[in-house]
N, C-alpha and C positions, 0 to 999 in steps of 0.2 A: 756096417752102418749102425751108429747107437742113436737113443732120443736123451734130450736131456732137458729135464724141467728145471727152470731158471725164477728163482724167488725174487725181486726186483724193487728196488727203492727207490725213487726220483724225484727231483724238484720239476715240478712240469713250468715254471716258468718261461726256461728259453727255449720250450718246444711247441710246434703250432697243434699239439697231442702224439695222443701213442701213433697212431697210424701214419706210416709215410704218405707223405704228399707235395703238391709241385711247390707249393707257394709256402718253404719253409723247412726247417730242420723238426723232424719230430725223433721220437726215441726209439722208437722200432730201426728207424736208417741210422742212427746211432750205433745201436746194439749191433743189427746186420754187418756196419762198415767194420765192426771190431772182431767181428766173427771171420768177417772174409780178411784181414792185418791179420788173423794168428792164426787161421787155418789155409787161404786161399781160398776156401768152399765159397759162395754165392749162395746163402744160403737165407729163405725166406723165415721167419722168426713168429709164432701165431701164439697170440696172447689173451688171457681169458678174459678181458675186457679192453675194447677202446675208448681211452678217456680222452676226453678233450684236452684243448690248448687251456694251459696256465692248470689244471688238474694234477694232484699229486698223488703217489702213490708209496705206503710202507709193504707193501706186498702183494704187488704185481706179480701173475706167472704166466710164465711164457715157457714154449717146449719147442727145442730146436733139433734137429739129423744129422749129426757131423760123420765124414766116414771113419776118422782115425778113432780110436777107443780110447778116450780121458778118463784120471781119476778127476774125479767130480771138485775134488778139493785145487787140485790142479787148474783146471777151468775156468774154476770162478776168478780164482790169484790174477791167471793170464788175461780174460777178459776184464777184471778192473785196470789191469795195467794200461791197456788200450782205450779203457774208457776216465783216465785219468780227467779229464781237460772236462771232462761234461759232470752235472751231477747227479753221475745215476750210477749207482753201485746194485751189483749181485749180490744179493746175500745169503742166498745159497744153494746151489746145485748138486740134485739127484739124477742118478742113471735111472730111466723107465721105462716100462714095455712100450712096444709100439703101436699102443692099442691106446696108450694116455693122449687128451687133446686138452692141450691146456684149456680151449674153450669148453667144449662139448663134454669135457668128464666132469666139471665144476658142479657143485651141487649146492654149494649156496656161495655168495660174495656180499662182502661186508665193507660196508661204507662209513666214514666219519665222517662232519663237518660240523668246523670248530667258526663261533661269532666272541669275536671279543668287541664285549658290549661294557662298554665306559666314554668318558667323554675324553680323553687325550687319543689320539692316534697310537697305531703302535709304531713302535721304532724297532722294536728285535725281531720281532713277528709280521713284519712287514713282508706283505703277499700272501703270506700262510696263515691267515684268517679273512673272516668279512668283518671291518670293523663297520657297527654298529654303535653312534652315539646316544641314540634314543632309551630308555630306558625299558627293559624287557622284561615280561612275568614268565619265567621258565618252566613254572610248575603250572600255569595257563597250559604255555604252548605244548608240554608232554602232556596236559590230561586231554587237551583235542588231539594231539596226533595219536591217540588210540582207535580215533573214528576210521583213521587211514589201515591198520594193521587186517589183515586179512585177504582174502580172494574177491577185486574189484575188478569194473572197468576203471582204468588211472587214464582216460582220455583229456581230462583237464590238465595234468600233471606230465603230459609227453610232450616233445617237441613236435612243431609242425612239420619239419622234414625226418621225423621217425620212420625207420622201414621197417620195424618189425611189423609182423602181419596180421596181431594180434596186440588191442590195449589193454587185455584182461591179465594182471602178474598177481603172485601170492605174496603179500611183505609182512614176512614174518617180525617182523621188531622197528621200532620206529619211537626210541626213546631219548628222553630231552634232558638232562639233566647241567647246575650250574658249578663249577667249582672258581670262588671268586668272581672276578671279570670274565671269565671264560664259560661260555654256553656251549655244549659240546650234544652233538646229533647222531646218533647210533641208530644207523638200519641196516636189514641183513636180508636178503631174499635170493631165493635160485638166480633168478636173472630180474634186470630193472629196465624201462623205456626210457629211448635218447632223453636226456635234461627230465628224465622221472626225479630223482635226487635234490638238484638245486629246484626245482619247480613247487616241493611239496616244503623245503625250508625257507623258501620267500615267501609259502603263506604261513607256514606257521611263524614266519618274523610276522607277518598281520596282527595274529593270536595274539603274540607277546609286549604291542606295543599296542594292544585296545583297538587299532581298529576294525579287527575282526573279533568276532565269537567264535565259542568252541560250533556252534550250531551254524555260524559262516562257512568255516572251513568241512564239516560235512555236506553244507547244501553245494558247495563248488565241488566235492568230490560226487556227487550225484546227478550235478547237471550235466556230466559228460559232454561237456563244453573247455575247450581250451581258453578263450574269451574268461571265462570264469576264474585261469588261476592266479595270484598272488605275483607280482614282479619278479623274475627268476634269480635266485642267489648267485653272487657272481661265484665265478671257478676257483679264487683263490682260496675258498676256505675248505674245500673239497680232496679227500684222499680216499684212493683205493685199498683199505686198511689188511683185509684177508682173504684169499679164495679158499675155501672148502673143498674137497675131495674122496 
């Protein structure tokens, strides 16, 4: 029996998220279906984040138990072959002890999210941003999102049906910078709460179109009030960009 950690790139569009479920194709039963077409195995697939429906990812990992012994380069070939038709490519698999959990070994994950802020729509980029026609102060919204960086309660910034068991996370980075039309969102933390992500860049879109202060966006992050945050950024402009190890 070998483990094998799976590097993973996907359009989350025509999945209802990572995690399988009844009402929907997501990419976890994706990947599985491609696992059991070129092994037979039935084999459950555990990933170091579940993203949501229409969420993307450049580097998703997941670790899966095959009993035959693959080389790694082999693997990945065979499983894009079968994941031809969907779009979600392997980008590259390691053999690892069986002590690795793709979730539980993870020591930080790293998130993007991109606003293309102008007034045309996009046409290339179409899903894989939030456009934003309003006009944005980018260099606002990163000097408040430094209010967010550090060891908090993020109860304003979780979703309501959150199960972790705790709203207190460490977010280590949380920077906003513009290039052109594109406003692009870097934060990076061990681990983050359900819609903590889009939650904390629909307020900082408040910041950057006036009608929040940088002293709004810290008084929502203090009131430990959900009620208090910013409309939540929709999912298409969201990717799961790296996991640490």
């Amino acid at each position: 029996m070998g483990r094998y950690k799976l590097t993973i790139e996907y359009d989350g569009r025509p999945f209802v998220g990572w995690q399988r479920q009844a009402n929907g194709l997501s990419v976890q039963e994706a990947i599985e279906s491609a696992v059991l077409s070129l092994t037979g195995e039935a084999r459950a697939i555990q990933a170091a984040g579940r993203t949501d429906a229409g969420v993307h990812a450049t580097g998703q990992v997941a670790h899966v138990d095959l009993a035959r012994d693959w080389r790694p380069d082999r693997l990945r070939e065979a499983l894009n072959a079968h994941l031809r038709l969907f779009p979600i490519a392997i980008v590259r698999v390691d053999g690892v002890g069986a002590d690795f959990e793709a979730r539980f070994s993870a020591t930080k994950r790293h998130y993007v999210y991109r606003i293309l802020n102008r007034r045309a729509k996009p046409a290339l980029m179409r899903g894989l941003v939030w456009h934003v026609a309003r006009a944005l102060d980018a260099d606002a919204m990163g000097a408040a999102a430094q209010a967010l960086v550090g060891r908090h309660d993020f109860t304003t910034f979780r979703a309501a049906e959150c199960q972790a068991s705790s709203p207190v996370r460490t977010l280590d980075r949380l920077d906003v910078a513009r290039d052109g039309d594109t406003i692009e969102i870097r934060t990076s933390a061990r681990s983050f709460l359900h819609h903590q992500v889009r939650s904390m860049v629909g307020s900082l879109e408040h910041v950057g179109s006036g009608k929040w202060t940088a002293r709004d966006l810290a008084a929502a992050l203090a009131a430990r009030d959900r009620a208090r945050c910013g409309a939540v950024a929709p999912a298409c402009g969201l990717f799961l960009a790296q996991v640490d190890y």
